[in-house]
C-alpha positions as CSV (number, residue, x, y, z in Angstrom):
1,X,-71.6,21.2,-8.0
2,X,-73.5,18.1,-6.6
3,X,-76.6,16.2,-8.4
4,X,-79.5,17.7,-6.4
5,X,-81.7,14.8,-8.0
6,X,-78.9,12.1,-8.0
7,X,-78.6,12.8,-4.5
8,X,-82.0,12.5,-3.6
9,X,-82.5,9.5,-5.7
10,X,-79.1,7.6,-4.1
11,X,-80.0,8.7,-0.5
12,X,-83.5,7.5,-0.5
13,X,-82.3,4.0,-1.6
14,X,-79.3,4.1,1.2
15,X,-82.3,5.0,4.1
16,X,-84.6,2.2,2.5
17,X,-81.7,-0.6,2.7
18,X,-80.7,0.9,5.8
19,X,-84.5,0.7,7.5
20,X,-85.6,-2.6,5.3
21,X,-81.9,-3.8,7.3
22,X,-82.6,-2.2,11.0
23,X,-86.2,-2.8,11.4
24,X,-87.8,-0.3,9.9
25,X,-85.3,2.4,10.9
26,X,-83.1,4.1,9.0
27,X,-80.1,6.0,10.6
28,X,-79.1,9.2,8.5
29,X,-75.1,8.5,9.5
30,X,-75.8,5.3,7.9
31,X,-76.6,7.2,4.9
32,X,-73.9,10.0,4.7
33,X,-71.4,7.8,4.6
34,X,-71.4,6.0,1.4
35,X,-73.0,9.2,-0.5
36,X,-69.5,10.7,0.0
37,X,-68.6,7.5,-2.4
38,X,-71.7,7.6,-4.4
39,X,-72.4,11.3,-5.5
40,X,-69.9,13.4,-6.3
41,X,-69.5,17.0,-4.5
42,X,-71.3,15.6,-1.8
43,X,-70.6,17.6,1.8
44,X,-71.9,15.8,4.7
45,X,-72.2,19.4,5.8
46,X,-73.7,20.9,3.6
47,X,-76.2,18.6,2.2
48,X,-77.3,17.1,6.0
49,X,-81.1,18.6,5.9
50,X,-82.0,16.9,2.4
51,X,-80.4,13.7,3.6
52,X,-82.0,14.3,7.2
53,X,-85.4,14.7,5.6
54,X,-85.5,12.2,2.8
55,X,-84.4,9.5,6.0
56,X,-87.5,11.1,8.3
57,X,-89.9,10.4,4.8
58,X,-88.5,6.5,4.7
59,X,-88.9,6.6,8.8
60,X,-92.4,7.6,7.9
61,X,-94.0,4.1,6.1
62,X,-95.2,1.0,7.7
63,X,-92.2,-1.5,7.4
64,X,-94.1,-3.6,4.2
65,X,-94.1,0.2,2.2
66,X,-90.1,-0.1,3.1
67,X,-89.7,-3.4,1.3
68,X,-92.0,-2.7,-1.1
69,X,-90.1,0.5,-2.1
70,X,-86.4,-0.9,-1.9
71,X,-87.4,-3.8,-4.0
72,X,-88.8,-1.8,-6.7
73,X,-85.9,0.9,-6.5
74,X,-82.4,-1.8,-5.9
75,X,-79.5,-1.2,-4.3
76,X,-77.7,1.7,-5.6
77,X,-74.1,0.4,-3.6
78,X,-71.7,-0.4,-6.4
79,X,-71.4,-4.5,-6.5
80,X,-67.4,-4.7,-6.9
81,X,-65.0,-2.9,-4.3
82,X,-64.4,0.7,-5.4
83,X,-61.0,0.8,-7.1
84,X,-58.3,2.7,-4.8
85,X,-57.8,6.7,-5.9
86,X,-54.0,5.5,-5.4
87,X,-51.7,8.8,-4.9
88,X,-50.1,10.1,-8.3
89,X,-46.5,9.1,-8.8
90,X,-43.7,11.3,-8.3
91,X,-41.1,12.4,-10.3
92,X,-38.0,10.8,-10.5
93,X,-38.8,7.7,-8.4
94,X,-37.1,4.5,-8.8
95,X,-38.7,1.5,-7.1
96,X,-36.8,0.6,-4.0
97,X,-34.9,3.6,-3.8
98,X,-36.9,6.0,-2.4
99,X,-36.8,8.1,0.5
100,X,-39.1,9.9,2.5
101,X,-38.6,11.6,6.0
102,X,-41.7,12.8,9.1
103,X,-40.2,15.1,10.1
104,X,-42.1,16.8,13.4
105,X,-41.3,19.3,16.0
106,X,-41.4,18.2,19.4
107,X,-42.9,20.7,20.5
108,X,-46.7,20.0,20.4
109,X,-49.3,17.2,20.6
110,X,-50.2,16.3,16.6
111,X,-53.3,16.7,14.9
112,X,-55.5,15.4,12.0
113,X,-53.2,17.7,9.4
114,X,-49.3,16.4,10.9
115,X,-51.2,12.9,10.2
116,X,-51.8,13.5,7.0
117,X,-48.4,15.1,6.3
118,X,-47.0,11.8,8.0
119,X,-49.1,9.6,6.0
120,X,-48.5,11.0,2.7
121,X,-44.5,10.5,3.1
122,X,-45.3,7.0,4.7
123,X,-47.9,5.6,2.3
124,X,-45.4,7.3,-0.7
125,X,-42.3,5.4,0.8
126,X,-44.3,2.2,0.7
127,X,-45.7,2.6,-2.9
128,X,-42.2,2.1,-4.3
129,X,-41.1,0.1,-1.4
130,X,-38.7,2.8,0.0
131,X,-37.5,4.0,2.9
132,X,-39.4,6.3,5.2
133,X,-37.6,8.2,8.2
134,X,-39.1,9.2,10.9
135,X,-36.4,12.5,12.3
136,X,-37.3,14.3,15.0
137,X,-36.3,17.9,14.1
138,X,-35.4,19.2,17.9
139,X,-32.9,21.7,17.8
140,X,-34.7,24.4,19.6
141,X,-34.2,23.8,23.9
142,X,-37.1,26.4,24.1
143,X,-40.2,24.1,23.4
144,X,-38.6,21.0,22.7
145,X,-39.6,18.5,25.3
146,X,-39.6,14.3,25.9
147,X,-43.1,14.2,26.2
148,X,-44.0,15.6,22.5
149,X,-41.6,13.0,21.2
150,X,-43.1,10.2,23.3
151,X,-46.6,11.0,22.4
152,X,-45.9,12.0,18.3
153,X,-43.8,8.2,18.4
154,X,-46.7,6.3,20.2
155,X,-49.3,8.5,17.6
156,X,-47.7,7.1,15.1
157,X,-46.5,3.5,15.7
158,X,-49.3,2.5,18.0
159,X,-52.2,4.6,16.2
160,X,-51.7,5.1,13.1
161,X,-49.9,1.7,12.2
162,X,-46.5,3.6,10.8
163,X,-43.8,1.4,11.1
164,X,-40.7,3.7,9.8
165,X,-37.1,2.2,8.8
166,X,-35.4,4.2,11.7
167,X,-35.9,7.0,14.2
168,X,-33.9,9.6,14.5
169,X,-33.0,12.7,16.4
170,X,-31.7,16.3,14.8
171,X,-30.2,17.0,18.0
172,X,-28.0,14.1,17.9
173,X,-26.0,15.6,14.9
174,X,-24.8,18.9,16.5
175,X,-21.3,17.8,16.5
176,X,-22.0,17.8,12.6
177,X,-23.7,20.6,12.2
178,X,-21.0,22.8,14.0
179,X,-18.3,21.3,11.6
180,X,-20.5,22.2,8.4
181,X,-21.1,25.8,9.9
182,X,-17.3,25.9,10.6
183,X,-16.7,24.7,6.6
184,X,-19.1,27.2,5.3
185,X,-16.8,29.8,7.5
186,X,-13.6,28.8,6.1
187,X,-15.4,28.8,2.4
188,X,-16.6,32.6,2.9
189,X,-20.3,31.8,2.5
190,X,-20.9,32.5,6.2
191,X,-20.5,35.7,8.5
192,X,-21.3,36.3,12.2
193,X,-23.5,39.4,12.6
194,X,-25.1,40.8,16.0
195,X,-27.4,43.7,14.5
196,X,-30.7,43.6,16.2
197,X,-32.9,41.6,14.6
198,X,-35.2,44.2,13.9
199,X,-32.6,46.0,11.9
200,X,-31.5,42.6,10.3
201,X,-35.2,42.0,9.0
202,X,-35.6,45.9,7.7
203,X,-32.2,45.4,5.5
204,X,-33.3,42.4,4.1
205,X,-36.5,43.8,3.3
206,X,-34.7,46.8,1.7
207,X,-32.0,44.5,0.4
208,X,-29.4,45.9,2.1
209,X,-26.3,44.4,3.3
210,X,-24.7,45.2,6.8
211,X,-21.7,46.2,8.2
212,X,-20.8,42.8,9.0
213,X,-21.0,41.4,5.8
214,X,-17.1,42.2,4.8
215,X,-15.8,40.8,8.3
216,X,-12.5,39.2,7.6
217,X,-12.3,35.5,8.4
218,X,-10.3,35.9,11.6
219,X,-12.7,38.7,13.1
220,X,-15.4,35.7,12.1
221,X,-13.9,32.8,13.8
222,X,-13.2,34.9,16.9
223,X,-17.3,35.9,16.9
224,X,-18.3,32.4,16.4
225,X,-16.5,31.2,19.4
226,X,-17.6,33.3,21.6
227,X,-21.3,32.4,19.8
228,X,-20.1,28.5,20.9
229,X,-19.2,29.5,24.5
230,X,-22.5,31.2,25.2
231,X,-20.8,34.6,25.4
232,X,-22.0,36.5,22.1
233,X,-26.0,35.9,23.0
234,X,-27.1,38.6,20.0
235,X,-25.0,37.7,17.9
236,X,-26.2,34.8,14.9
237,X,-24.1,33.1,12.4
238,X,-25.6,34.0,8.5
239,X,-25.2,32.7,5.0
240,X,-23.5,34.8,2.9
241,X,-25.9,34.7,-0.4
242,X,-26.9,37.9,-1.9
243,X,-29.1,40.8,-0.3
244,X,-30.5,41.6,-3.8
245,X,-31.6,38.5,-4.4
246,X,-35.4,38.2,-5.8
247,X,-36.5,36.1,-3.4
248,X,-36.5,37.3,0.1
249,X,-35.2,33.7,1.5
250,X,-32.2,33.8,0.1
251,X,-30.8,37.5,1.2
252,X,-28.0,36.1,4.1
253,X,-30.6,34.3,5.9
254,X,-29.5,33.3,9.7
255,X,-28.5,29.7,10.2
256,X,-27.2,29.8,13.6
257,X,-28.3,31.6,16.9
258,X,-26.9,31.2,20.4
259,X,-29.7,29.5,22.9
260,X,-27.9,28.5,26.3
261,X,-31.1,27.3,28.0
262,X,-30.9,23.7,28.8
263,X,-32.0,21.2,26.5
264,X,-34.5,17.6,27.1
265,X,-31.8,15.4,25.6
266,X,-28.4,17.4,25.0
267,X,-28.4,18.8,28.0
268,X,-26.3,22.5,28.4
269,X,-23.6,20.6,26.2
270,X,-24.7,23.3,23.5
271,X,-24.5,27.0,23.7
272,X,-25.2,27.3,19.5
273,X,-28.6,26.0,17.9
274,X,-28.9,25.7,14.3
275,X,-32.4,27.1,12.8
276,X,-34.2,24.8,11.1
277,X,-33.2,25.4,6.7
278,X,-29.7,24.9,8.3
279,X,-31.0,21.8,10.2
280,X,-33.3,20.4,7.7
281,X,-30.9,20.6,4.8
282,X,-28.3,18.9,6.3
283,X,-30.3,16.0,8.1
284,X,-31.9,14.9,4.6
285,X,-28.8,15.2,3.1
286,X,-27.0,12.7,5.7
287,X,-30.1,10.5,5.4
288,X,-29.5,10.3,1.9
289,X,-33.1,11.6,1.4
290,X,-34.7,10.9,-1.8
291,X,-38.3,13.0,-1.9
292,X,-39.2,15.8,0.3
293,X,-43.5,15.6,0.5
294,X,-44.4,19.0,2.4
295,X,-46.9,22.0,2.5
296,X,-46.7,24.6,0.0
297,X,-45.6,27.3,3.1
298,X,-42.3,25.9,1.9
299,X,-42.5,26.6,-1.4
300,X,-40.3,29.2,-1.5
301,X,-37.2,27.8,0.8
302,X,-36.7,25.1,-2.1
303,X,-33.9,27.3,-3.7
304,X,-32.3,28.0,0.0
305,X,-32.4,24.2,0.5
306,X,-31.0,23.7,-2.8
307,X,-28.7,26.2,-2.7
308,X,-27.1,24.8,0.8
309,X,-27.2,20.8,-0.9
310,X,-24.6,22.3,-3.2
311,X,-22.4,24.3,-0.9
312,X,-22.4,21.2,1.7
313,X,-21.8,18.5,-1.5
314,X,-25.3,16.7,-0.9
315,X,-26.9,15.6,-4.2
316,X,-30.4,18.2,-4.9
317,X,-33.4,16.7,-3.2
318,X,-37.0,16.0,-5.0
319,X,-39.6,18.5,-3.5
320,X,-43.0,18.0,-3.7
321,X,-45.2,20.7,-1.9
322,X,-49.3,20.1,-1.3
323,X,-51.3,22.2,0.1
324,X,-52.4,22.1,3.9
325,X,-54.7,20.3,5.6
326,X,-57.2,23.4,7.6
327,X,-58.7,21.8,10.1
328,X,-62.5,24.0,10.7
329,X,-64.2,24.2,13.9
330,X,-61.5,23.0,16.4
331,X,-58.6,24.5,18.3
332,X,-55.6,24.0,16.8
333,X,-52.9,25.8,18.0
334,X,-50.9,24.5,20.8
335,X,-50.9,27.7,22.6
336,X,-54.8,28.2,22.9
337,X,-55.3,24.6,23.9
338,X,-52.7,24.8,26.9
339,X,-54.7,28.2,28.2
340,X,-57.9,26.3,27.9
341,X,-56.4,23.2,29.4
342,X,-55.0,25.3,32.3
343,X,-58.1,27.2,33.1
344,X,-60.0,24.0,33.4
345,X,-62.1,24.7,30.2
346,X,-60.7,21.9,28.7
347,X,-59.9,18.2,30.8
348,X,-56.7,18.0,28.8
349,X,-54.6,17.2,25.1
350,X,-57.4,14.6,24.8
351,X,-60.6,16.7,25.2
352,X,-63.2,15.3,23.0
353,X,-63.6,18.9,21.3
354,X,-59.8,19.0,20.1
355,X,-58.8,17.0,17.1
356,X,-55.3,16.7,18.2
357,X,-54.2,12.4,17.8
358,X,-54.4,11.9,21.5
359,X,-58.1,13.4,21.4
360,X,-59.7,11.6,18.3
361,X,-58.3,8.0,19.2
362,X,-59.8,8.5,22.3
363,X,-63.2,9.5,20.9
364,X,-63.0,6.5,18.7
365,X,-61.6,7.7,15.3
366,X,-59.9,4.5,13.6
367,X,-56.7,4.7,11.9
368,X,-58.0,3.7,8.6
369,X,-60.2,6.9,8.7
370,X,-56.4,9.1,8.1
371,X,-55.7,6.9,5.6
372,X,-58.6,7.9,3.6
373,X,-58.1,11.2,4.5
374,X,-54.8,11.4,3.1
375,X,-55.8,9.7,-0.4
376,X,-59.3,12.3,-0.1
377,X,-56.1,15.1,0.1
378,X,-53.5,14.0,-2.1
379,X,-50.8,16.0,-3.8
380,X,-53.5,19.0,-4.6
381,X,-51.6,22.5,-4.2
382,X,-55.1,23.7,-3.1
383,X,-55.6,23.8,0.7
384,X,-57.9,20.8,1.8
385,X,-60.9,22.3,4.6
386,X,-61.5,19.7,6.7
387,X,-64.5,19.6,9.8
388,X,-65.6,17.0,12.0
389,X,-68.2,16.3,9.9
390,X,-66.0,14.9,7.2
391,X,-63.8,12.9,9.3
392,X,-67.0,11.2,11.2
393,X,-68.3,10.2,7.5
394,X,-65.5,8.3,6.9
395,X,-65.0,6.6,10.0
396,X,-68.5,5.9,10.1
397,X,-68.3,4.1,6.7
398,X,-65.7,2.0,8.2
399,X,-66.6,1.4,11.4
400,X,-70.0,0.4,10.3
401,X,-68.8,-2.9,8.9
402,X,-67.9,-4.3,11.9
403,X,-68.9,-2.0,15.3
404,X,-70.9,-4.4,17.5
405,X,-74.5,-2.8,17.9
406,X,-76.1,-2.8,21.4
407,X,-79.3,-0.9,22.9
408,X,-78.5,2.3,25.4
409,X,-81.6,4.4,26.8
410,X,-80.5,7.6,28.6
411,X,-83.6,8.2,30.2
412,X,-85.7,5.0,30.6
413,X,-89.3,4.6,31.7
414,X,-90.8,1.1,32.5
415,X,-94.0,0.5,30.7
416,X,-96.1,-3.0,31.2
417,X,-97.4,-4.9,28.5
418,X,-100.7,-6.4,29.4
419,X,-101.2,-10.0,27.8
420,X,-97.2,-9.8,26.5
421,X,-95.6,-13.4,26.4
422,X,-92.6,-15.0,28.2
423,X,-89.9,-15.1,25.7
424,X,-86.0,-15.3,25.1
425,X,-84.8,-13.0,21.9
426,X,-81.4,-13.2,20.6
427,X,-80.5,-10.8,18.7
428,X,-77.4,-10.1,16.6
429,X,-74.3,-8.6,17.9
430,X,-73.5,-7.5,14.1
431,X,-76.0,-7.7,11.2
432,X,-73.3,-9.1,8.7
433,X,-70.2,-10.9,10.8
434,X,-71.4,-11.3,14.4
435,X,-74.6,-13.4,14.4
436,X,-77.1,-14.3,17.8
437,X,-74.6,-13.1,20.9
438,X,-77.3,-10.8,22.7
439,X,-79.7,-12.8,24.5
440,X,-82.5,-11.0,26.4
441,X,-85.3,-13.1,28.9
442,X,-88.3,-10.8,28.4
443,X,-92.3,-10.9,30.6
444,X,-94.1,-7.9,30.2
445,X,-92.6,-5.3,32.2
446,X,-89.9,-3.2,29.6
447,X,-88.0,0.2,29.7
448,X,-87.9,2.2,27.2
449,X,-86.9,5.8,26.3
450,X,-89.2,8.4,28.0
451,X,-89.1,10.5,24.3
452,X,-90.6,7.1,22.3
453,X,-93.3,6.8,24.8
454,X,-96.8,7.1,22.3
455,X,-100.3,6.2,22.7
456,X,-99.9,4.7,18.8
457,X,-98.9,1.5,17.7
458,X,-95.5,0.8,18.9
459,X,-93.3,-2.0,17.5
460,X,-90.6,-3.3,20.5
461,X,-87.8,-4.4,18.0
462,X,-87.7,-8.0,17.0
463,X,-89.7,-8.2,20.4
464,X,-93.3,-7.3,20.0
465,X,-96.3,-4.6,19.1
466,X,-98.3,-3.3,21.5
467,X,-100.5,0.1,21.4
468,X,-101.3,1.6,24.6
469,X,-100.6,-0.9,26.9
470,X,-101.7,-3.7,25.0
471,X,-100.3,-6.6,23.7
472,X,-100.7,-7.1,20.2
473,X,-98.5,-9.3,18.4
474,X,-95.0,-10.6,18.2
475,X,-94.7,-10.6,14.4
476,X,-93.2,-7.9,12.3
477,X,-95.4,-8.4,9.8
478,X,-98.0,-7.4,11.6
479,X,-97.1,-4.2,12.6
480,X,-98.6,-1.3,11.0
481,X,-97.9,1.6,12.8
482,X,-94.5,3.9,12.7
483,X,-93.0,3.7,15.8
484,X,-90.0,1.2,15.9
485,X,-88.2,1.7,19.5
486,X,-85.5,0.4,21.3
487,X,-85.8,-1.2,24.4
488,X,-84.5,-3.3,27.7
489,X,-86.4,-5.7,29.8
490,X,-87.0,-4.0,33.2
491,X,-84.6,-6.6,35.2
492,X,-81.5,-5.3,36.7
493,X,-79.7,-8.8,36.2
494,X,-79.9,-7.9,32.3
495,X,-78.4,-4.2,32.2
496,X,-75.6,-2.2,33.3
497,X,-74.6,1.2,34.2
498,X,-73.4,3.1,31.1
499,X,-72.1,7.2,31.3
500,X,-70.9,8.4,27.8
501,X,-69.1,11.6,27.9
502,X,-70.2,14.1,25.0
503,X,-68.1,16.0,22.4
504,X,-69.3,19.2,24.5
505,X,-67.7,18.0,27.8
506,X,-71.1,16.8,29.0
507,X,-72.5,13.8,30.8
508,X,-75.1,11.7,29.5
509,X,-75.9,8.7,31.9
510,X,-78.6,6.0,31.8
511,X,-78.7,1.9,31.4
512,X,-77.4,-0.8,28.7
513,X,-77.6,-4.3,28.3
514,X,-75.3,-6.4,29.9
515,X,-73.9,-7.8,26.7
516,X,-72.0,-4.9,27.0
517,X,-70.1,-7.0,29.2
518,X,-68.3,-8.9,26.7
519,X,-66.3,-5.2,25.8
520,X,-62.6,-4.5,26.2
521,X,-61.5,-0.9,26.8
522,X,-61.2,1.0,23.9
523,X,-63.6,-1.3,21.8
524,X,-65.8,1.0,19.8
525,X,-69.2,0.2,19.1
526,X,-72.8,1.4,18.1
527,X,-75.4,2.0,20.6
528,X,-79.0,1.3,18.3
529,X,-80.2,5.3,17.2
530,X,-77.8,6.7,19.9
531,X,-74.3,6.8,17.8
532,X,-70.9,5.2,17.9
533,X,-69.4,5.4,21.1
534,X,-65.4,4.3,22.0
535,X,-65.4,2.2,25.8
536,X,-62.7,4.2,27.5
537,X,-63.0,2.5,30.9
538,X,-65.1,-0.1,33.6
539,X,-66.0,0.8,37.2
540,X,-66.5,-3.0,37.9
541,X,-67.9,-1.8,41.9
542,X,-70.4,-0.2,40.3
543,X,-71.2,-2.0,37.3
544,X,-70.6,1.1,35.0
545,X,-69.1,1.0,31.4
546,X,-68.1,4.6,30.5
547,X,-67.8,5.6,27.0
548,X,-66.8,8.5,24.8
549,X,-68.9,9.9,21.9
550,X,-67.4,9.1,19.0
551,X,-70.6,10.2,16.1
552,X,-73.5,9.5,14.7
């Protein structure tokens, strides 16, 4: 339960620096940010309308009530660097010796939750100056595909700044895998079995063992080759455990199944696909696999995994489940987004309404945003709910420190300032690490936004005051009035085209100052009471810088 009061109290101080900072305008994203720091239980979500109305109060005063006020309140920011909420050690570690694996699917783009799941067994494998493995676990030809693996490997090195020990692929060890299954075999811990599968899942649920259960060895083998050549296509190799057993996992699960479709990187060499406990136990065994950092879903396969460790002669494995990352308001499942991609609802994997990798680095998300997700998540068995919201609070904290700031109106109207001077303003390009850079000639003709037009006192930032058409003043500390507005001089040698495509699939277009100019694709910066925005690319023959929405 959040601090109402504290809140209140710790915002209003944020806005004041924030305005007292900006001249005289505080930006509520500005705010958000390091309340999610400050006040405990704070939800950007739901705590946006006190924040959003305590920033319109501070809007409110003349600029010398906003100095007057933040001097007499302080700066609530905390003066030394907030220690690190490192992740909490795991059992049985010793430093330099452990082991860690990412193990996706190719079989889909990733999203926010496999980069936490990555993170978490990267950023572990680092704490005690391990080893972390990144395996591709593709031993299923029906959804497997080159593409998944070259977008999940360039997600991860080129994103999110994961440099694992070695890559490897499942797929590669099939020759291993069918000598294991064939050892199991010989042992008497496997059987072949070609019930239905419907009939296999009733039994198990009944705990009920199956005619093919007491096969003889030699009626086995003779099954399992014709399971190898393609032949025996219902038929699936199974672990002989116990059908009584208490948990449901362990009663003769399959480990084999026949799948002669053709595979992205073996080929047809394979007519026999191992399922994934199979798989999975075997590759961290060969990779000498330390600590296994997964979702609780897997809770209760431990034993299974275990229990096939033993049987194979691979030492046990530490498991350490968390719960999952929910991801709220977006799309998630590869199957919707590839019907809403092919209906033209959606441009692609990298729709700015998806939160799949591809999507949000396009948008503008930074990689240091996931790491804070990930420490924000930790080891917690509870399920972790996360929205857009939260992830733009972070990155907004981070980017903040360094986004270069520039002035974007969507729908300008020139307006003439009778009596205004000739002058040449520089302003910064960053407040704290970038001073000077944007360098504006200014007479009297301006554009501004159509909304800020006002017959009150309007303040021109670092520029000038004027009310209704008249010049007033160039000093700040003169201004009275309310109204502190962004602006452009009305001279097509000083701005460029700018489009910035919205998180709704929309267009907005209008003008920006040709500082701009100094941008590199995928540079992402803060357009002045607009919102961060990620360049994505330059139409040089028409002088337009396009841009995606990243937030507030």
């Amino acid at each position: 339960m959040v601090d109402i009061e504290k809140l209140k109290k710790v915002a209003r101080s944020l806005a004041l620096e924030n305005a007292v900072k900006f001249g005289g305008r505080a930006n509520p994203g500005a705010v958000i940010g390091p309340l999610m720091k400050l006040v405990e239980g704070f939800n950007p979500k739901e705590h946006a309308k006190e924040v959003n109305i305590i920033v319109q109060e501070v809007n409110n005063l003349s600029s010398e009530e906003q100095k007057k006020e933040f001097e007499s309140l302080g700066s609530v920011r905390e003066e030394k660097v907030k220690e690190e909420r490192n992740l909490p050690p795991l059992k049985n570690a010793e430093e330099g010796k452990v082991i860690t694996r990412m193990p996706p699917g190719p079989s889909k783009y990733a999203h926010v939750g496999h980069a936490i799941s990555f993170l978490i067994n990267y950023m572990y494998a680092k704490e005690y100056n391990g080893k972390c493995i990144l395996r591709f676990d593709d031993t299923n030809p029906d959804v497997d595909a080159q593409e998944y693996v070259d977008s999940i490997t360039d997600n991860l090195t080129n994103y999110l700044g994961i440099k694992p020990d070695s890559i490897i692929f499942a797929s590669d060890d099939m020759d291993k895998f069918l000598d294991y299954a064939e050892k199991l075999i010989e042992q008497g811990n496997a059987y072949t079995c070609n019930c239905p599968s419907e009939k296999i899942s009733e039994d198990r649920r009944a705990e009920k063992a199956c005619i093919h259960r007491d096969q003889n060895k030699d009626e086995i083998r003779k099954s399992w080759e014709e399971m190898k050549n393609g032949t025996a296509k219902d038929t699936v190799l199974r672990l002989k455990i116990n059908m009584q057993h208490k948990n449901a996992v362990m009663r003769d699960p399959a480990i084999y199944r026949v799948n002669t479709n053709n595979h992205y990187r073996q080929k047809n060499k394979y007519s026999v696909w191992p399922l994934y406990d199979f798989e999975s136990s075997i590759e961290d065994g060969l990779n000498k696999v330390t600590h296994v950092l997964r979702t609780t879903e897997f809770d209760s396969r431990i034993e299974l995994h275990n229990y096939m460790a033993t049987l194979l002669g691979f030492s046990e494995i530490e498991y350490k489940h968390y719960g999952r990352a929910n991801i709220v308001g977006a799309v998630t499942q590869g199957r919707e987004i590839r019907k809403l991609i092919e209906s033209g609802e959606y441009i692609g994997w990298d729709d700015p309404r998806l939160v799949t990798l591809l999507a949000l680095k396009r948008r503008g998300i930074v990689k240091e945003t996931f790491y804070e997700l990930t420490k924000k998540a930790g080891l917690s068995k509870s399920n972790t709910n996360i929205d857009f919201t939260v992830i733009a609070a972070i990155n907004r904290q981070i980017l903040d420190k360094s986004a270069k700031r520039f002035y974007f109106i969507e729908n300008p109207k020139e307006i003439v300032v009778d009596g205004a001077p000739n002058q040449e303003i520089i302003l910064d390009i960053h407040p704290d690490n970038m001073k000077a850079g944007r360098r504006f000639n200014t007479n009297n003709s301006f554009l501004i936004e159509k909304a800020d037009d006002s017959s009150d006192e309007i303040r021109l930032i670092d520029c000038l005051n004027y009310k209704e058409g008249k010049f007033l003043s160039t000093s700040f500390q003169d201004f009275n009035g309310k109204n502190k507005i962004h602006w452009l001089p009305n001279d097509k040698k000083q701005i460029v085209n700018v489009e910035i495509l919205m998180p709704e699939n929309k267009t907005k277009k209008g003008i920006g100052e040709k500082t701009i100019g100094i941008l590199d694709v995928g540079d992402v910066i803060q357009f002045e009471r607009f919102g961060f925005c990620r360049l994505d690319s330059i139409d040089k023959k028409n002088n337009t810088f396009k841009f995606y929405f990243t937030h507030k």
